[in-house]
C-alpha positions as CSV (number, residue, x, y, z in Angstrom):
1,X,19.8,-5.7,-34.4
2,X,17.3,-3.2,-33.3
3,X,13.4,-3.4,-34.6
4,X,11.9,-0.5,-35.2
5,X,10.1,0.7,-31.8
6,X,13.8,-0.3,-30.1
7,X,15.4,2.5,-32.8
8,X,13.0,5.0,-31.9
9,X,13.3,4.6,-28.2
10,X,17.2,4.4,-28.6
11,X,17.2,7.7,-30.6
12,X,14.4,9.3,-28.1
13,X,16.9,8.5,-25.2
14,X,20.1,8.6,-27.1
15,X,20.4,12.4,-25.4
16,X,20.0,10.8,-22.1
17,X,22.8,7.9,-22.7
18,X,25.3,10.4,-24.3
19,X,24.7,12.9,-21.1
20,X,24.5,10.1,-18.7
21,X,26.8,7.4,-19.9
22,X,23.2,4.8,-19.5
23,X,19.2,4.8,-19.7
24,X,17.1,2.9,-18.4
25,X,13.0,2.4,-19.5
26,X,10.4,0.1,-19.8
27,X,8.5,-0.4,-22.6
28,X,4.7,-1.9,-22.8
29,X,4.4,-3.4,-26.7
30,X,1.0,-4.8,-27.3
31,X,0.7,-7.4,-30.1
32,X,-1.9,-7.8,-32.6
33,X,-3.7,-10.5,-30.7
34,X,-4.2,-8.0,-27.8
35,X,-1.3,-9.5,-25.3
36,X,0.5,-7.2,-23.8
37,X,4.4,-7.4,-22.8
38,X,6.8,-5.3,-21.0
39,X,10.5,-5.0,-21.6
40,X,12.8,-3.6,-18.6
41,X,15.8,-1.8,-21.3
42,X,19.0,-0.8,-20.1
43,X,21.6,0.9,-22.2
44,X,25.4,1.8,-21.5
45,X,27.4,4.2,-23.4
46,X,31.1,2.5,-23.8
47,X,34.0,5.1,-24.2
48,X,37.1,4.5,-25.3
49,X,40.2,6.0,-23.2
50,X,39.8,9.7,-24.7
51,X,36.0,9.7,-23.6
52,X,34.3,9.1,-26.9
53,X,31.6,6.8,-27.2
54,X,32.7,4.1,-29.4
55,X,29.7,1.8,-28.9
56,X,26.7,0.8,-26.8
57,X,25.4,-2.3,-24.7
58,X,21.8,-3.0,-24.3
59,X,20.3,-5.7,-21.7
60,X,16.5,-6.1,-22.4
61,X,14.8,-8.1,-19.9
62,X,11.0,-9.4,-20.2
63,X,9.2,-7.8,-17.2
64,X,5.6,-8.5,-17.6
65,X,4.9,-11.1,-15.4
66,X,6.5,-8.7,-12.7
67,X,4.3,-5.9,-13.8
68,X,1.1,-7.8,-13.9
69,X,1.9,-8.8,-10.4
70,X,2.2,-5.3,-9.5
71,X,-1.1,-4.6,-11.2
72,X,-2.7,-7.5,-9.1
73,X,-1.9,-6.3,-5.8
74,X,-2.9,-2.3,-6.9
75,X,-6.2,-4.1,-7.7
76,X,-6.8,-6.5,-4.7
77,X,-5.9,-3.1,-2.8
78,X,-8.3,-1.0,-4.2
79,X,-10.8,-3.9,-3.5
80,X,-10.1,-4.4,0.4
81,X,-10.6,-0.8,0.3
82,X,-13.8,-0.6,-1.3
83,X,-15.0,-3.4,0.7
84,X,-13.8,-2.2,4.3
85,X,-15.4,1.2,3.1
86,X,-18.5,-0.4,2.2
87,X,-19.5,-1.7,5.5
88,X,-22.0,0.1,7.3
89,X,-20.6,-0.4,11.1
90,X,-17.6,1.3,12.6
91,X,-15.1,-0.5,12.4
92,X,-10.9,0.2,12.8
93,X,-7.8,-1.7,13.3
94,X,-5.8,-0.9,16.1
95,X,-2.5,-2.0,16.7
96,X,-1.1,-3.1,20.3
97,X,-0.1,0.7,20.7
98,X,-4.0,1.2,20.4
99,X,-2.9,3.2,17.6
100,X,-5.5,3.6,15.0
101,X,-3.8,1.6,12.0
102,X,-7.5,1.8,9.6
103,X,-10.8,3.2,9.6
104,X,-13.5,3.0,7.5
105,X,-15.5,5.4,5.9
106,X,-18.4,4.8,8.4
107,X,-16.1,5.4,11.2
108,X,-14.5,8.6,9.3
109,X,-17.8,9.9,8.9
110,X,-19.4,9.4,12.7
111,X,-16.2,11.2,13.6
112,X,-16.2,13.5,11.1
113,X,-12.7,13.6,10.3
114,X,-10.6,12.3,7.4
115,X,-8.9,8.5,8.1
116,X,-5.8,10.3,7.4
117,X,-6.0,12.6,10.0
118,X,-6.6,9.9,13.0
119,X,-4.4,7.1,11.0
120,X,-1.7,6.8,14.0
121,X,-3.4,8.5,16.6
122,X,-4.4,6.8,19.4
123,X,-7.6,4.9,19.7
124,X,-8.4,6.5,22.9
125,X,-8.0,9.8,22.0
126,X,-9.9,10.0,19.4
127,X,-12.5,8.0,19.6
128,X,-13.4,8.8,23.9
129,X,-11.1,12.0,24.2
130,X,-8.8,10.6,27.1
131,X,-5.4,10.5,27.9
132,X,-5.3,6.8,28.7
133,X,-7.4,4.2,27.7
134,X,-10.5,3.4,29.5
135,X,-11.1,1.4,32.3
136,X,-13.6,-0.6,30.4
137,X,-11.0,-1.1,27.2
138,X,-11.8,-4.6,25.7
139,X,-8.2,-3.6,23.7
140,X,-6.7,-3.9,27.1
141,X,-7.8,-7.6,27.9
142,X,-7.5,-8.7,24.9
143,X,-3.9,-8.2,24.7
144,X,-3.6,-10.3,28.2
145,X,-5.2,-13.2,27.0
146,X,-5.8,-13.1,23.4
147,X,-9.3,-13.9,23.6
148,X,-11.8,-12.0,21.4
149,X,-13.3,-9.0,23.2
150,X,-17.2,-7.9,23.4
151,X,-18.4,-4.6,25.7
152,X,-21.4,-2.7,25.2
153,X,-20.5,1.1,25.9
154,X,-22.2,4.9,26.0
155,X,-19.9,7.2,23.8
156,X,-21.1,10.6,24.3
157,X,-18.3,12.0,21.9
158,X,-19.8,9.8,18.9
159,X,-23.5,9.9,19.9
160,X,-24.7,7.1,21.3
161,X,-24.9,3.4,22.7
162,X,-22.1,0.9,21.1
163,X,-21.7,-3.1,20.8
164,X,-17.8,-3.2,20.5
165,X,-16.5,-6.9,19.8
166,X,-12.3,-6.8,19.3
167,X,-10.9,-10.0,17.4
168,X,-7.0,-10.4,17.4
169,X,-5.0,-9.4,14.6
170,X,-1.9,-12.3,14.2
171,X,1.2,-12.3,12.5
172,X,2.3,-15.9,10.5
173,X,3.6,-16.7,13.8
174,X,0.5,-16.1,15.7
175,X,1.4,-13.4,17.7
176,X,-0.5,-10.8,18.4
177,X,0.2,-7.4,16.0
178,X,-3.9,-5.8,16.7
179,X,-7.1,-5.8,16.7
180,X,-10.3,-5.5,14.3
């Protein structure tokens, strides 16, 4: 028994399934009170010995609770983003490598680059122009004893004096993966 949207999707892919011997497509249906669902469709062409296609099985699954997870965590992404971006001081995470893993906007614009053309590169480099890090680097001793860092610093390259304070990034197991 097919209703009517499932006959018009069957014969919109039917050219698919005969080609392919299966389709697969998910379908949003909203109902009249506004809810929305989405069904995950799958359909397989079954041939007899000669090749022909003597019938066809279709496994319809519920999905929506899947895709409104999916939606959630687009959304809470696009939030962090908008937050971190929002914030007026330069700030980055840097990973153990002191590679740059984020910036934000502020810190994108003070260097006048792109965050995706720094995303990976490291810290040092980009932000003092060196090889290596500093001397100075509150990275540096806050990977020895995973204490939070503070150092006030002159950075030529970016224009001025700096108030850096590092707090450790953890994992679940509280080791350290970087640094805000």
């Amino acid at each position: 028994f097919l209703t009517q949207s499932s006959q018009k999707l069957f014969e919109k892919h039917f050219p698919d399934l005969m080609k392919r011997g299966s389709c697969r497509v998910e379908i949003e249906f909203i109902l009249k009170d506004g809810r929305i669902y989405v069904m995950d469709c799958q359909a397989i062409a079954i041939s007899d010995g000669e090749g022909k296609v003597t019938s066809v099985m279709s496994v319809q699954r519920d999905i929506t609770e899947r895709k409104q997870a999916e939606a959630e965590i687009v959304r809470a992404g696009h939030e962090w983003k908008r937050t971190f971006d929002s914030i007026p001081d330069l700030v980055s995470i840097i990973d153990t490598q002191y590679r740059l893993m984020r910036i934000n906007k502020a810190l994108s614009d003070k260097l006048g680059v792109k965050p995706e053309e720094v995303i990976g590169s490291f810290c040092y480099k980009v932000i003092h122009g060196l090889d290596r890090p500093p001397s100075y680097c509150p990275l540096y001793q806050m990977l020895k004893d995973g204490q939070e860092r503070s150092k006030e610093i002159y950075e030529q390259r970016i224009g001025g004096d700096f108030f850096i304070t590092l707090s450790p990034l953890r994992d679940t197991d509280g080791l350290i993966v970087g640094a805000v």
